[in-house]
Every structure is written in C-alpha cells, then in structure tokens.
ChimeraX commands (.cxc) that place a marker at each C-alpha (Angstrom):
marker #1 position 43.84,-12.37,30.86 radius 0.5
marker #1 position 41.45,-15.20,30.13 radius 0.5
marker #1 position 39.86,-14.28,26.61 radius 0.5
marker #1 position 36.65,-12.76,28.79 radius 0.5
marker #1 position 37.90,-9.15,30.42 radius 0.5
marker #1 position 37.24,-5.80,29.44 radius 0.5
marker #1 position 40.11,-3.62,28.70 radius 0.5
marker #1 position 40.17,0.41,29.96 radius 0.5
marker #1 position 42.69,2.87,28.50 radius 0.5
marker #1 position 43.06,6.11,30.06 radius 0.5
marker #1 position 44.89,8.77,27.98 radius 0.5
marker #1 position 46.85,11.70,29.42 radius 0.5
marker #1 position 44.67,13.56,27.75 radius 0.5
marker #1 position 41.31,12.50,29.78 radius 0.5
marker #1 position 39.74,9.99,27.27 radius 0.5
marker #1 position 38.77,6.70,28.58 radius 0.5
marker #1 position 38.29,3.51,26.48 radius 0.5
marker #1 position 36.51,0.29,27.19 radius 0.5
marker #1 position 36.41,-2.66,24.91 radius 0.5
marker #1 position 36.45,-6.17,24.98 radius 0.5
marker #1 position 40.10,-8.22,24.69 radius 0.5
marker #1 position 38.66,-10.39,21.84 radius 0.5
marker #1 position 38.67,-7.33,19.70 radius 0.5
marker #1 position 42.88,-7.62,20.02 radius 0.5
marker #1 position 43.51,-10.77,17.48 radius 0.5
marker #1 position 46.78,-12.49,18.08 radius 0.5
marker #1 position 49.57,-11.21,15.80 radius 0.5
marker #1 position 52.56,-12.73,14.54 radius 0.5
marker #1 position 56.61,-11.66,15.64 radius 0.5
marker #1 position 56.41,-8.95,12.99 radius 0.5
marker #1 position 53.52,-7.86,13.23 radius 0.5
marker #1 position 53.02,-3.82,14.30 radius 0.5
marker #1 position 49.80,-4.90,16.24 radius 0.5
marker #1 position 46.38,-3.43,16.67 radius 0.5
marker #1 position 45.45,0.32,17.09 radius 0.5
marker #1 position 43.68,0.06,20.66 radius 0.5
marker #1 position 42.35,3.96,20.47 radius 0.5
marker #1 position 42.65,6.74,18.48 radius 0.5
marker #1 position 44.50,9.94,20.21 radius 0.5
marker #1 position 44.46,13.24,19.58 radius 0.5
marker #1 position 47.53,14.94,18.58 radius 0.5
marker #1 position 50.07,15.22,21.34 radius 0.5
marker #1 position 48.21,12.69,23.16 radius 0.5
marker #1 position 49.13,9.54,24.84 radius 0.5
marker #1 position 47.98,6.05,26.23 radius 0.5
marker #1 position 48.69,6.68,29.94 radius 0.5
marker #1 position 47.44,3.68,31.57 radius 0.5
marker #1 position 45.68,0.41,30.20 radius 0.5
marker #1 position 43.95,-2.40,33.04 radius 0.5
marker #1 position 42.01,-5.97,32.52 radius 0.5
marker #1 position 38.44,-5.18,34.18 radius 0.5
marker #1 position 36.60,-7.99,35.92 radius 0.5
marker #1 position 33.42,-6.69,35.05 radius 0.5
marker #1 position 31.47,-3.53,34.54 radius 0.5
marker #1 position 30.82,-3.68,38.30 radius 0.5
marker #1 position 34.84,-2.81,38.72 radius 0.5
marker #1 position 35.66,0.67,40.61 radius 0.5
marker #1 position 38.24,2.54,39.53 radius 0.5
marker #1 position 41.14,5.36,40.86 radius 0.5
marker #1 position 42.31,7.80,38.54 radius 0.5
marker #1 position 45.25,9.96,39.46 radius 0.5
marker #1 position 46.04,13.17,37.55 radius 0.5
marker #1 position 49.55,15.15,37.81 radius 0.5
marker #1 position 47.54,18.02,40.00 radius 0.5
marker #1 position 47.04,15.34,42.66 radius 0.5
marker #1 position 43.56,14.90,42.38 radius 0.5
marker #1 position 42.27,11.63,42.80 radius 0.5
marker #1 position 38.67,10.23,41.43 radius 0.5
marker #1 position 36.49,6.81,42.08 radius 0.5
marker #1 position 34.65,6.20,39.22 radius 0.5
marker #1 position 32.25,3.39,38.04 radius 0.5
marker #1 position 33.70,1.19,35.33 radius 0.5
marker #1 position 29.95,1.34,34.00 radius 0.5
marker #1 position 30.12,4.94,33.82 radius 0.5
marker #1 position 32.61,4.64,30.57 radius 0.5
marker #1 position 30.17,2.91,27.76 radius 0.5
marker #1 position 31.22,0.07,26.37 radius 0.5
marker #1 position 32.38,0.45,22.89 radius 0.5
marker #1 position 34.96,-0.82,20.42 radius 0.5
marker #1 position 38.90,-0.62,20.00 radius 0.5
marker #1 position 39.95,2.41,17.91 radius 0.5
marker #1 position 37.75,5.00,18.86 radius 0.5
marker #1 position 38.63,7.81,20.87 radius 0.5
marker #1 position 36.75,7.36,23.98 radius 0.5
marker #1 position 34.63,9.49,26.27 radius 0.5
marker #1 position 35.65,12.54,28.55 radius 0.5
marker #1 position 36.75,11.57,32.21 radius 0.5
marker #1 position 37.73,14.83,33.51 radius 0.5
marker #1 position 35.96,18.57,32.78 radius 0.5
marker #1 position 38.26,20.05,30.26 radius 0.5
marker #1 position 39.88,23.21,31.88 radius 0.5
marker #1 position 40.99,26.39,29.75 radius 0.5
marker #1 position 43.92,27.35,32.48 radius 0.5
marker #1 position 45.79,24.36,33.90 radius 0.5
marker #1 position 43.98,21.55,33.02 radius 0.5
marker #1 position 43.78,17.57,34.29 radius 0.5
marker #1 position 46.14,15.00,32.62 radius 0.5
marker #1 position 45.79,11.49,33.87 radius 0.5
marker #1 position 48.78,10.05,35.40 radius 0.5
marker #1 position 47.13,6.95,35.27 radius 0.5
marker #1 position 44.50,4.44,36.89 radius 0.5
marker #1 position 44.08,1.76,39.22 radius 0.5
marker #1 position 41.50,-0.99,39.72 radius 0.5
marker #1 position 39.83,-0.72,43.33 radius 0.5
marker #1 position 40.15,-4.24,45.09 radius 0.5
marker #1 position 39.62,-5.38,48.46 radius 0.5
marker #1 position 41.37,-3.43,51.45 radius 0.5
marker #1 position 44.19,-2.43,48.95 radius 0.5
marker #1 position 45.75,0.92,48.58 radius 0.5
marker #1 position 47.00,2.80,46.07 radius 0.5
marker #1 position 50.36,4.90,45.78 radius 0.5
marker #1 position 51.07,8.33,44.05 radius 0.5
marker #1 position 54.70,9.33,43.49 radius 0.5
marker #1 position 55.44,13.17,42.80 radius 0.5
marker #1 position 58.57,14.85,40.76 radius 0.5
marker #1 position 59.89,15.15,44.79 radius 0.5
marker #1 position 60.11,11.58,45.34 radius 0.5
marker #1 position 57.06,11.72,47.74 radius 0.5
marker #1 position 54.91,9.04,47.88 radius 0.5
marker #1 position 51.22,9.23,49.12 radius 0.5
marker #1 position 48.91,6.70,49.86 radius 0.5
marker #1 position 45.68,6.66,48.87 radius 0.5
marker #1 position 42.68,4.52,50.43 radius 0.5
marker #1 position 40.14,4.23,47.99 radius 0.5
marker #1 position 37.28,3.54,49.94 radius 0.5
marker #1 position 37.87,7.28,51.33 radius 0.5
marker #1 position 36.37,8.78,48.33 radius 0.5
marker #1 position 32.98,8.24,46.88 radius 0.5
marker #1 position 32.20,7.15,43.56 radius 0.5
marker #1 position 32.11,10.35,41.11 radius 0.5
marker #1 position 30.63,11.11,38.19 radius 0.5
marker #1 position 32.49,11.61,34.65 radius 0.5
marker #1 position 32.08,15.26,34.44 radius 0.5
marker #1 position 33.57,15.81,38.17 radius 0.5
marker #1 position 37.25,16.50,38.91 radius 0.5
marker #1 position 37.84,14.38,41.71 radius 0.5
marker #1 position 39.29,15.44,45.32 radius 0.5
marker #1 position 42.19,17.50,45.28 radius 0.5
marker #1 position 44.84,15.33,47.64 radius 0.5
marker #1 position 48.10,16.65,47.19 radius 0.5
marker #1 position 49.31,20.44,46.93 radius 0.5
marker #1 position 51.62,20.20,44.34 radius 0.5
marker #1 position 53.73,23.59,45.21 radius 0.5
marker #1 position 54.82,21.72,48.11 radius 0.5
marker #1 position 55.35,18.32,46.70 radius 0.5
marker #1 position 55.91,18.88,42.64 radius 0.5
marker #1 position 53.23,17.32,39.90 radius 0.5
marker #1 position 52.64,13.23,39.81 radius 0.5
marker #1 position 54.38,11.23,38.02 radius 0.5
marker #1 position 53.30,8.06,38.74 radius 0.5
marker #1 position 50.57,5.29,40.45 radius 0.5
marker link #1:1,2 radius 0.2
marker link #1:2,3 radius 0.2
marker link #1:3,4 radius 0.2
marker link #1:4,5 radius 0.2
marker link #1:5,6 radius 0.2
marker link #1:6,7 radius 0.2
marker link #1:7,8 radius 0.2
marker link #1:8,9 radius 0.2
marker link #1:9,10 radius 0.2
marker link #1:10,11 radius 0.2
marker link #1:11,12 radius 0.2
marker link #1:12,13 radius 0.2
marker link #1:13,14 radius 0.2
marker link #1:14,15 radius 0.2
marker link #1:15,16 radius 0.2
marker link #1:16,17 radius 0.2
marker link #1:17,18 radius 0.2
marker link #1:18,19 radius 0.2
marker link #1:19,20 radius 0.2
marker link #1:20,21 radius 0.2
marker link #1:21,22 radius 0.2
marker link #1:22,23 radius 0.2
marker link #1:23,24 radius 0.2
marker link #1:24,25 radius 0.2
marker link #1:25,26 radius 0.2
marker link #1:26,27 radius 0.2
marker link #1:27,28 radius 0.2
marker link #1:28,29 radius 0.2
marker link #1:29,30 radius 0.2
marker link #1:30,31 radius 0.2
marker link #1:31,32 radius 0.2
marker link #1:32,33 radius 0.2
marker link #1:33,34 radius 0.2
marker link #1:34,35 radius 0.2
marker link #1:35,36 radius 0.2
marker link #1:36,37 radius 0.2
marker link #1:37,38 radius 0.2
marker link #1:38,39 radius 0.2
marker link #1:39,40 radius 0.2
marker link #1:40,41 radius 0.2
marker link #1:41,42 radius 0.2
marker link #1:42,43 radius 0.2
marker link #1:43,44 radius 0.2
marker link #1:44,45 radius 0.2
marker link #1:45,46 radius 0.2
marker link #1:46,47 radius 0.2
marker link #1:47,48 radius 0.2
marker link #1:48,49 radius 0.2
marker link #1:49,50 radius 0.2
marker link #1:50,51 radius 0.2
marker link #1:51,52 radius 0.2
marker link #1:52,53 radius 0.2
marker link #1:53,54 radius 0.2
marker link #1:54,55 radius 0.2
marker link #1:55,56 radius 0.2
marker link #1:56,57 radius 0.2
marker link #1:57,58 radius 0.2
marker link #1:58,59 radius 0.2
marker link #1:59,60 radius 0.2
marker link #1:60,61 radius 0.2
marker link #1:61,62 radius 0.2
marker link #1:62,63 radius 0.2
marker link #1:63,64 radius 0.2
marker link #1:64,65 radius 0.2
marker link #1:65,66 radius 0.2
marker link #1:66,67 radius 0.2
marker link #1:67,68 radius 0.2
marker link #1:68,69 radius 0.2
marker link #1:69,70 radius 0.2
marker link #1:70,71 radius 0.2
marker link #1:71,72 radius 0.2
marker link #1:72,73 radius 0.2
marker link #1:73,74 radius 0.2
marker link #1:74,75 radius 0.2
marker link #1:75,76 radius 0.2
marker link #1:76,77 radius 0.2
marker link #1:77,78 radius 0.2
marker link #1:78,79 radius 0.2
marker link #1:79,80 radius 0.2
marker link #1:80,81 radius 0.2
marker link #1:81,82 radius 0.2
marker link #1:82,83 radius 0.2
marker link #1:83,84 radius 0.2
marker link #1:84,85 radius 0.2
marker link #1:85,86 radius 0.2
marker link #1:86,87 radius 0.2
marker link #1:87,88 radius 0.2
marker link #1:88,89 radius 0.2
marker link #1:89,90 radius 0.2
marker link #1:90,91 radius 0.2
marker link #1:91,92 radius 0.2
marker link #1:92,93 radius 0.2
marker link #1:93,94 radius 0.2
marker link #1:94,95 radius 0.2
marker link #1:95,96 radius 0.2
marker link #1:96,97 radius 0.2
marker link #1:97,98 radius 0.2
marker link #1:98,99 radius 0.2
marker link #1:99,100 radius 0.2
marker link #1:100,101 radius 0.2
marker link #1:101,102 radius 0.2
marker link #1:102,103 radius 0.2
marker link #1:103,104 radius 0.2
marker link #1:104,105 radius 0.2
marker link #1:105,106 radius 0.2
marker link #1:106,107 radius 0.2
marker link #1:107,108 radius 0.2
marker link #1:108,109 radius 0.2
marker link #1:109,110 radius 0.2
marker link #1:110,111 radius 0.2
marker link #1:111,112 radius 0.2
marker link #1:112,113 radius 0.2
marker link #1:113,114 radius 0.2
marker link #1:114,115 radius 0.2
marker link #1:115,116 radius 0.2
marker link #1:116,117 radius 0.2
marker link #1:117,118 radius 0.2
marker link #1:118,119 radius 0.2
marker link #1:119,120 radius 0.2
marker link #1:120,121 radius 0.2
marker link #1:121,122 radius 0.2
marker link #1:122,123 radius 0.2
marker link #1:123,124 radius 0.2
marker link #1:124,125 radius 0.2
marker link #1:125,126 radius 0.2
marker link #1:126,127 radius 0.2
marker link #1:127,128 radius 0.2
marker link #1:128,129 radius 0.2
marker link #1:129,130 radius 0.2
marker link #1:130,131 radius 0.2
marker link #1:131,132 radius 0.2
marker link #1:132,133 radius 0.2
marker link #1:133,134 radius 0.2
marker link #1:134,135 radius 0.2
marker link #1:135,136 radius 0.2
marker link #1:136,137 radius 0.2
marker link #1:137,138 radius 0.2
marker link #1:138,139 radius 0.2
marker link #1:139,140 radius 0.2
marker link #1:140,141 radius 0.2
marker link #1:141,142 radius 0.2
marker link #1:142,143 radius 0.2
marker link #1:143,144 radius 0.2
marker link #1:144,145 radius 0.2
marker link #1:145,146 radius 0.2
marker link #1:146,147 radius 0.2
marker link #1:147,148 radius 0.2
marker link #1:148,149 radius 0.2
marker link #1:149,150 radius 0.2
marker link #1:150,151 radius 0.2
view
C-alpha cells in the first residue's frame, strides 16, 4: 500500500473492521506487531484487503455459499483493535462464517472453492448491493458440493 488505504478485516465470525494503515506503525525484526482487532473467543481473522476508498464494493463469501455485495461505507470507519460491527444476521441453528472477502473491480470475477474441489464463479455485478443485516444470496447448495473453503 501507499501510506493512504483503508484496511477491512473480516472475521469468521461475521465482524468487519475498517481502519486506516497509518494506525499499523512499522515494527522492528522482533517485534510481535500490532493487534489489528479484537476477536471473540474461538474467533479468527478470515480475510484482510487495502480499500481504495469508502466508495469500494465488496464480496463476501460464507462456507454456506452465500454470497453478499456490500458498501465499504456501510462498515463505519473506526480504529485498529476494536471488534468491529456485525456483517451477517447472527443465526441460532447453522449460522454464517465468512470464508472471506473480495474487493469488486472492473469486469473481474470472483472464485469460490468448496471441500469437493468445485470451483464457482461468481460475477459480482449479478448481485445488488445489500445491507449489513441481510444474508446475502444463497449460490451454492452445499449437500451437493460440501461447505467453502476458500475465495
């Protein structure tokens, strides 16, 4: 990056992070580094992009195969180490993990690979731009094709 960009975390667990790079201070060789967001327990940093701007569109993939566009505005701004806001409506029975996200550019796809080894492609400008509290558009039956694994 150039010193300017936005960073997003998603976490397997649905929380989203933005926050400025400049917050990150260079570290020495030893150095452990910086805590980027605070998890809950059992959770994990599933994906992390450089934004462009708040005007950036994002995919997020979740192991069920459902696939959302969301608004890079729609997660506020805030600081490194917090825990972030709610990307996906919490469900009691089989709930949404993230599997990870992807930055929506110009005529580019994006790829989903399942436990099976299949591999779907997605074209982003095939689903509208959701809301935080949505659960995206189911793609992918995953009795036939096994969870995601992977973007």
């Amino acid at each position: 990056t150039d010193g300017t960009s936005d960073i997003v975390l998603a976490t397997y667990g649905a929380y989203a992070l933005i926050f400025h790079e400049d917050e990150v201070s260079p570290v020495g060789v030893r150095a452990a580094g910086v805590k980027a967001i605070n998890l809950k327990e059992d959770d994990y940093v599933a994906s992390g992009k450089p934004l462009n701007g708040d005007k950036d569109q994002l995919i997020l993939v979740t192991q069920r195969g459902a696939v959302k566009r969301l608004k890079a505005s729609e997660i506020e701004k805030s600081t490194r180490a917090k825990r972030g806001l709610v990307i996906f409506k919490e469900l009691k029975r089989n709930p949404y993990r993230i599997v990870g996200i992807e930055i929506v550019r110009d005529d580019e796809l994006v790829y989903m690979k399942t436990e099976k080894h299949i591999v779907e492609e997605i074209d982003p400008k095939a689903y509208r731009n959701k809301d935080r509290y949505s659960n995206g558009s189911l793609v992918l039956d995953v009795n036939d094709t096994g969870e995601v694994i992977e973007t």
